[in-house]
C-alpha positions in Angstrom: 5.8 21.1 4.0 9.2 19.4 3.9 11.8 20.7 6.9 15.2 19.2 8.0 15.4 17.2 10.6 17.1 17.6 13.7 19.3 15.0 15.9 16.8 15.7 18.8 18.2 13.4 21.8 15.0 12.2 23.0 13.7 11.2 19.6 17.1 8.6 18.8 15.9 5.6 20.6 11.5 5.3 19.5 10.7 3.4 17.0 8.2 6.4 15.1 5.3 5.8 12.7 6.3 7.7 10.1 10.3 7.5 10.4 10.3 10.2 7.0 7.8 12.5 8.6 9.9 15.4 7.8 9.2 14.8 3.8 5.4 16.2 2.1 4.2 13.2 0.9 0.2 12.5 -0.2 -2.0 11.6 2.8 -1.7 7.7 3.1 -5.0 7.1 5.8 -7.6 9.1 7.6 -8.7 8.6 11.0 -11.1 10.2 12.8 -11.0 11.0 16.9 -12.8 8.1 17.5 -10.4 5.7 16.0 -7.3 7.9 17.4 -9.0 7.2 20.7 -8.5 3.5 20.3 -4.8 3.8 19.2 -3.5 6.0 21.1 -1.2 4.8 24.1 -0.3 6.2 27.9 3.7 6.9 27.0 5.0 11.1 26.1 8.4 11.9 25.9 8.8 16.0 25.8 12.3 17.5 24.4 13.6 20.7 25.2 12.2 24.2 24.5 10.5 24.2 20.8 11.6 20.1 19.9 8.3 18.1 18.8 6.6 16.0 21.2 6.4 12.5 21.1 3.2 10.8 21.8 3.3 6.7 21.8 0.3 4.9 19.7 -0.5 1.4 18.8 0.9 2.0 15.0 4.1 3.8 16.5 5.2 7.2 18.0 3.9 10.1 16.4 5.3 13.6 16.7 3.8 17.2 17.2 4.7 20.4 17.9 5.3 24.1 16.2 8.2 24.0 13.0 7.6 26.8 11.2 5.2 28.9 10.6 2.8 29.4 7.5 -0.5 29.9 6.2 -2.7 27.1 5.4 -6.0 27.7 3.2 -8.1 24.6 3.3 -12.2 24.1 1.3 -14.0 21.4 2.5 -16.8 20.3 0.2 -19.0 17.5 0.6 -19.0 16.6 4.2 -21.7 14.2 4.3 -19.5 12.0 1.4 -16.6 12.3 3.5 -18.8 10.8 6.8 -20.0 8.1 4.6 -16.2 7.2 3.6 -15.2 7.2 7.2 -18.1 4.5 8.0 -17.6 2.7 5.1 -14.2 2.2 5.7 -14.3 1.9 9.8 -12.3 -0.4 11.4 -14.1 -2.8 13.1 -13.0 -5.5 16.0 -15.6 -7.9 16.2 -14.0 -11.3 16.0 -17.6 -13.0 17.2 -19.3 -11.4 13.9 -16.1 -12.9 11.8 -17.0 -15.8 8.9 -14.7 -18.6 9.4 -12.6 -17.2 6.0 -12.5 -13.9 7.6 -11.4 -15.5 10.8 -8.5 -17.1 9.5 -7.4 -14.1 7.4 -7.6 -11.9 10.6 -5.4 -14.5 12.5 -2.9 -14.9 9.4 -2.4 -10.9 9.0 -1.3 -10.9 12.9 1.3 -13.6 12.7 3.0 -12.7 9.5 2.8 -9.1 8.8 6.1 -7.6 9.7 7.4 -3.8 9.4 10.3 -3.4 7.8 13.3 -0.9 8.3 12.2 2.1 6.0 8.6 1.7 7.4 6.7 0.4 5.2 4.7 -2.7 5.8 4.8 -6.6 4.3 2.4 -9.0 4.5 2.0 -12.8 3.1 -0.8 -13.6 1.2 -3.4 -16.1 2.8 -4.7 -19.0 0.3 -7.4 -21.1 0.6 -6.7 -25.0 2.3 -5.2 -27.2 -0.6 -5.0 -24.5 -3.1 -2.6 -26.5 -4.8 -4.8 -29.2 -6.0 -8.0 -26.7 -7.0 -5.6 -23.9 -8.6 -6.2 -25.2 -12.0 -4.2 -24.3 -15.6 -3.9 -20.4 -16.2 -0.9 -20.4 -18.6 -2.5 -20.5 -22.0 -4.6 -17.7 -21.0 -2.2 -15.6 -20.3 0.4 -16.3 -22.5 -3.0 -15.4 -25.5 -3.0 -12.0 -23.7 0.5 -11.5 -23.4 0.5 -12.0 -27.9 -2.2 -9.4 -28.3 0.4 -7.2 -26.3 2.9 -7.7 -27.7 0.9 -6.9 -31.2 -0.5 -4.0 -30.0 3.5 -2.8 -29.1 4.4 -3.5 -32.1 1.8 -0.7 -33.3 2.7 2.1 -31.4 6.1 2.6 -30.4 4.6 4.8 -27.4 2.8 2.3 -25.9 5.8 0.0 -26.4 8.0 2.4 -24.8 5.9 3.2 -21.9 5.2 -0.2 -21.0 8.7 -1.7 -21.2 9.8 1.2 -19.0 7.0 0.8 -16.3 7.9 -3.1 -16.4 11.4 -2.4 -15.7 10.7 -0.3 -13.1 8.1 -2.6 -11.5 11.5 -5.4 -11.5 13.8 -2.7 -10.3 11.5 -2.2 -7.3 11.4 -5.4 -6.4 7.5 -5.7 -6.8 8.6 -8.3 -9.2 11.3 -11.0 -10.3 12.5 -13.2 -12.4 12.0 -16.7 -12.3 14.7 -18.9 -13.7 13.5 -22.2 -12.5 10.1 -24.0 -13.1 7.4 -23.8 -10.7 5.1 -26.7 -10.1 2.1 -25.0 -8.5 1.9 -21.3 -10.2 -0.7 -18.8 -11.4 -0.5 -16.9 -14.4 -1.3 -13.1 -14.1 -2.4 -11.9 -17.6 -1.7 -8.1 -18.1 -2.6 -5.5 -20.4 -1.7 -1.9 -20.6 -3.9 1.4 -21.5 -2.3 4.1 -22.9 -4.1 7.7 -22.4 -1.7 10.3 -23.8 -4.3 13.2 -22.2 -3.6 12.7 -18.7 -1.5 14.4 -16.9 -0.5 12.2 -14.4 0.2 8.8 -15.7 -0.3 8.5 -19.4 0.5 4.2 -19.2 -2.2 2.5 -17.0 -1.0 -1.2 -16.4 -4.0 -3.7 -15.4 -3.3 -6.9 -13.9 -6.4 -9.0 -14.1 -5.9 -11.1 -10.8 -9.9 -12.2 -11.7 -8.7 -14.1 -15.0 -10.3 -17.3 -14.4 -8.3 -20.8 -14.3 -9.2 -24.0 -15.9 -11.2 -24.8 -12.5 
């Protein structure tokens, strides 16, 4: 349910988890009370009569409290697969249990990952000790898969329209740029597309294959 937000005083000055958390968006993570329990911090701000309640975590201040009221009809199937998720993908804090890889991605995560304005997160990406020397040649791969593309555009104008569109969009976005000067040490991404004109979500299905083996 999206709402407009109010200039409540005593909400101006917290830095909130979800700054947008007037908009209906899809559910981004699921916690359950045991994890909340682990996150959840000593500091409650409280408004006047009817303004949400703020409640300070480790991930940020979250709000509750009564907007409006409606009818919510919720089925739950499947519990025991949704208790299986929640294991599988528990959080753990075991740095003694930790491989010395894991170790040093743990460590690198908590000194570079950085929140930015509109609340989204950015992290670096950790590589391996000397990476440069071991990366290996990955150009002429890609550049082979990147012809058979470009054949298979030339074959259906769909495809060809879809894909330039989503590429565009992917630049426009800033999940990508270009590069107008040569890189010494680099990695070529080969990238295909698959077109399924019977969904009804996205029809164009871009796969970057970041397991395309290199020369070493």
């Amino acid at each position: 349910m999206t709402f407009n937000q109010k200039p409540w005083d005593h909400l101006q000055h917290i830095k909130l988890a979800d700054p947008q958390y007037n908009v209906s968006r899809p559910i981004d993570l699921l916690l359950d009370a045991s994890i909340y329990s682990n996150i959840i911090m000593s500091g409650l701000i409280k408004g006047p009569n009817m303004a949400p309640i703020a409640q300070q975590t480790r991930m940020g201040w979250i709000l509750s409290g009564s907007v409006k009221t409606f009818n919510c009809h919720v089925v739950v199937n499947n519990l025991s697969d949704i208790s299986q998720y929640w294991e599988l993908e528990e959080i753990t804090n075991q740095p003694d249990d930790l491989t010395q890889d894991e170790q040093y991605c743990e460590e690198f995560y908590q000194s570079t990952t950085r929140r930015l304005e509109d609340g989204r997160y950015e992290v670096a990406i950790p590589m391996k000790p000397n990476f440069e020397e071991k990366l290996g040649q990955s150009k002429s791969k890609a550049i082979a898969q990147f012809h058979n593309l470009e054949n298979k555009m030339k074959k259906n104008q769909n495809f060809s329209e879809s894909y330039i569109k989503f590429m565009r969009d992917f630049e426009e976005r800033n999940h990508m740029r270009l590069v107008s000067e040569q890189v010494q040490t680099s990695y070529y991404l080969p990238h295909h597309g698959v077109l399924k004109l019977e969904s009804t979500t996205t029809a164009l299905r871009t796969v970057f294959n970041a397991s395309s083996k290199t020369s070493s």
